[in-house]
N, C-alpha and C positions, 0 to 999 in steps of 0.2 A: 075174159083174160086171153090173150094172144098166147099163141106161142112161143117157146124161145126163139124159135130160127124167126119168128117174125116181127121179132122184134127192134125197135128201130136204136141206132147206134147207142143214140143220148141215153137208151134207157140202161144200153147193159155197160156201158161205161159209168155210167150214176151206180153201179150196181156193185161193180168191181171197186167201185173210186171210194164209195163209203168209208171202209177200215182198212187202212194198208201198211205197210211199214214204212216208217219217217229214214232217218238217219242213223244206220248202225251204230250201236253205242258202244261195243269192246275196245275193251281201253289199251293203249300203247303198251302197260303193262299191270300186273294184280300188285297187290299191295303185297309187301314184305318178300318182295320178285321173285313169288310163286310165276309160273308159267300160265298155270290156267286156273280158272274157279270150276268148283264143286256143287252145286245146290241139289239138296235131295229134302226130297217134299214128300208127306204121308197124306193122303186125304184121309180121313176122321169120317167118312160116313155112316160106321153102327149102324143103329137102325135105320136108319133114314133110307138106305138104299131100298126098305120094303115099303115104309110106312108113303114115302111120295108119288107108288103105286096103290096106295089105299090098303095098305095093312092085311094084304089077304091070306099071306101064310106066315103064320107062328114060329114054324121052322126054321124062315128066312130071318124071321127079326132074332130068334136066337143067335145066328150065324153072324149078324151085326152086330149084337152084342159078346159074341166071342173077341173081336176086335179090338173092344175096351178090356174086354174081360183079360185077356188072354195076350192077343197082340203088342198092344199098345206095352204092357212091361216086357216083354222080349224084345221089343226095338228100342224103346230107352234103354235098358242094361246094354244093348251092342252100340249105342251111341255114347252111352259113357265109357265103356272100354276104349272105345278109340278116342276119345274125347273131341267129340264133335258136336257144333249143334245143328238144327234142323228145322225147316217150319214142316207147321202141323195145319191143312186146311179143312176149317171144320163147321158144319151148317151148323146156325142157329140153334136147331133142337138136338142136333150131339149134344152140341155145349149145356143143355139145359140136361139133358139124362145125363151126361157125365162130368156136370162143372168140376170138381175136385183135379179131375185128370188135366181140365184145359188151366187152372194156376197151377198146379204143379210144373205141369209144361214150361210154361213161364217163369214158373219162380227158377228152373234149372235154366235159364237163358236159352230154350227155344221159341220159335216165333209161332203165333195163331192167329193165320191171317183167314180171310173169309169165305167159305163155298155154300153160299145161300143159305135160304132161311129151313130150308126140310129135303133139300136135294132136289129140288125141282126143275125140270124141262124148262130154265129160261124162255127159251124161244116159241114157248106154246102159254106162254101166262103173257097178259094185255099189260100195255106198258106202267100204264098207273099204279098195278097190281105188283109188278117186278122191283117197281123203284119203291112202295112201299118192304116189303120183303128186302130187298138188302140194306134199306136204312136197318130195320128190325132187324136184322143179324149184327150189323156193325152196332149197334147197342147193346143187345144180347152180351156179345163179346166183351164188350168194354165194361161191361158189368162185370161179370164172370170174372173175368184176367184182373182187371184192373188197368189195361192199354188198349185204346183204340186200334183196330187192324189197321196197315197204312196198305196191307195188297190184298188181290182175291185171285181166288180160280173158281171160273163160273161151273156148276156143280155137271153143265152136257159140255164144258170144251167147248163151248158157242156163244154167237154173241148175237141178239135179239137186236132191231131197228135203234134201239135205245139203253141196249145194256151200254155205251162206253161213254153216255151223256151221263147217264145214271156215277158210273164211276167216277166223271170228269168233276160232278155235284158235292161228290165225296171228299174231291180231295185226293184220293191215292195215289200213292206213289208208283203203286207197281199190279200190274197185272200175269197172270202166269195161265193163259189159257190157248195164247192162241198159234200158230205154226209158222211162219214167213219166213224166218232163219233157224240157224242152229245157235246164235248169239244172241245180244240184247239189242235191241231196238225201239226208238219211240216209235209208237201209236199215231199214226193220223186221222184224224177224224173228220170227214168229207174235206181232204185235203189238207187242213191244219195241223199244224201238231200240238200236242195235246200236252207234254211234259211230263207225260206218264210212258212210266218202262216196260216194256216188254219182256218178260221173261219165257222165251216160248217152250212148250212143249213138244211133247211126239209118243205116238204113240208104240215106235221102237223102243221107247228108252218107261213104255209102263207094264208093270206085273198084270193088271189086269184081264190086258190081251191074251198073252200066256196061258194064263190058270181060271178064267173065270169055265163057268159049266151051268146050263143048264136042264134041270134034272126031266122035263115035258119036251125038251127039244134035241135038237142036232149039234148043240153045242156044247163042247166036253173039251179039258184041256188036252194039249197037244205036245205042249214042249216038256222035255226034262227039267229040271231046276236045273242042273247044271249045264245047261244049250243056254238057259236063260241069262245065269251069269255071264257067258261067256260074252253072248250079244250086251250085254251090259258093260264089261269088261273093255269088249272093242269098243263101244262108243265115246268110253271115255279116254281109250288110249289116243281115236282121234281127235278129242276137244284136246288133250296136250298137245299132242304132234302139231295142231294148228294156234295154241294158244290163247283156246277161245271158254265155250261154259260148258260145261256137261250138268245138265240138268237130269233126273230122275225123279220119276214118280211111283211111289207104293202105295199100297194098303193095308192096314191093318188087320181087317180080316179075310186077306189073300195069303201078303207074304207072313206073316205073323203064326206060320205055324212051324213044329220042330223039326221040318224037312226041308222048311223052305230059309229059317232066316239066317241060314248059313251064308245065302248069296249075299247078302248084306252085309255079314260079318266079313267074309273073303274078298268083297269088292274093297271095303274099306282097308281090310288088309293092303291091298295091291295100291289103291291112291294114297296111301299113304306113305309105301317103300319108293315111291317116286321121288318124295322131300322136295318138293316143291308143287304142291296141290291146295289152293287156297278154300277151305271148307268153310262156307258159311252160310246162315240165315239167308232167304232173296231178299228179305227186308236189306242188309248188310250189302248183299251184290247188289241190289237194285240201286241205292241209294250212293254205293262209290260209283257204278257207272252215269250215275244223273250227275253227284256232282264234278267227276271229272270231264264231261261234255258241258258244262255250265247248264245243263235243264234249268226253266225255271220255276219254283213256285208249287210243286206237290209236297205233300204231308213232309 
């Protein structure tokens, strides 16, 4: 294998040109002429976050299971208070230790869309092995819920040679993993576009950067919860100010403690005193910005 610098044009344009972003999709305006969309997404990883490292401390899987335990009913209670709904992205084997939690989810009209079959490194499992694994999730779920997932977030924010073929096989409507804007966009796939929505992420706008810690290393949280809100705060003051999506991502058992889910509660407080902040499902944003752009042909 060469080096990068010695590499020849075709190779690192073939490299770059794989997954790009298509056609901005933010619409001329939100439905019921809100200014801007809202989407706020919980990944569901419990245990999974130890068990997809091989199960080696107990401790940790407790700490995941705080998340169902514990989390997970503090951030419904603040989502019903402000009355809003939410998706919830969650591996295969969450949904199996905690099925009751992922119909519930559903039966109160939040969405359960897909983040792999046990949290796994996408991009270090072989392709035949990935695409099996998230068929076996979007089954898992459909079991579970009763509704097929129509989007995913791949469980590393990455996308493997063949995770967006794997998607495209699916069917999905929407994807929520990857970074190229601050708004919606289709997916291209070695140049084509794909009909599937971009929902992108960042890792400004995730709790986990903030607060995670670990207990053998040099990594320990750093921000206050209240610095955390505020960057939260601003990020969504700029999706209004430009008219575009403020996306956020939590965790259950990060933010889901009683220090922390105040930021949650006080954010919503604040998008909501704007009166005009359209809050919903990505299932819901993804699907009015597809068919406002005429997309064709996902879930």
């Amino acid at each position: 294998m060469t080096e990068p610098h010695e590499w020849p044009e075709e190779h690192w344009r073939a490299r770059v040109g794989h997954i790009r972003a298509g056609r901005g999709l933010r619409p001329e305006s939100w439905p019921r002429g809100a200014k801007c969309a809202v989407a706020l997404s919980f990944d569901s990883d419990h245990e999974t976050n130890e068990l997809r490292d091989g199960a080696e401390s107990l401790a940790r899987l407790s700490w995941g299971e705080y998340g169902a335990r514990r989390g997970i009913p503090r951030i419904r209670a603040v989502l019903d208070k402000h009355g809003v709904k939410a998706s919830f992205f969650v591996p295969g084997v969450s949904a199996l230790l905690h099925p009751d939690e992922q119909r519930e989810l559903v039966a109160e009209g939040h969405e359960v869309g897909l983040h792999g079959w046990i949290h796994e490194r996408n991009t270090l499992v072989p392709p035949a092995e990935e695409r099996e694994l998230m068929l076996r999730a979007a089954d898992t779920l459909e079991r579970i819920t009763g509704k097929r997932p129509v989007g995913m977030r791949t469980p590393s924010w990455d996308f493997s040679d063949v995770t967006l073929d794997i998607a495209e096989e699916l069917g999905l409507l929407y994807d929520s993993s990857l970074f190229a804007d601050d708004d919606p966009y289709e997916i291209l796939n070695r140049g084509h576009p794909t009909g599937i929505v971009e929902l992108p992420v960042e890792w400004i706008r995730d709790d986990a950067v903030y607060f995670m810690m670990n207990r053998y290393g040099a990594q320990r949280p750093y921000t206050p919860p209240a610095d955390v809100l505020d960057i939260f705060r601003r990020e969504f003051d700029g999706a209004h100010a430009e008219g575009g999506l403020f996306l956020l991502t939590m965790h259950p058992h990060i933010t889901g403690y009683r220090s922390r889910i105040f930021i949650l509660d006080e954010l919503l407080a604040h998008i909501r005193a704007t009166g005009d902040a359209w809050i919903a499902t990505h299932e819901q944003i993804a699907r009015y910005c597809a068919e406002t752009a005429g997309l064709k042909g996902n879930a």
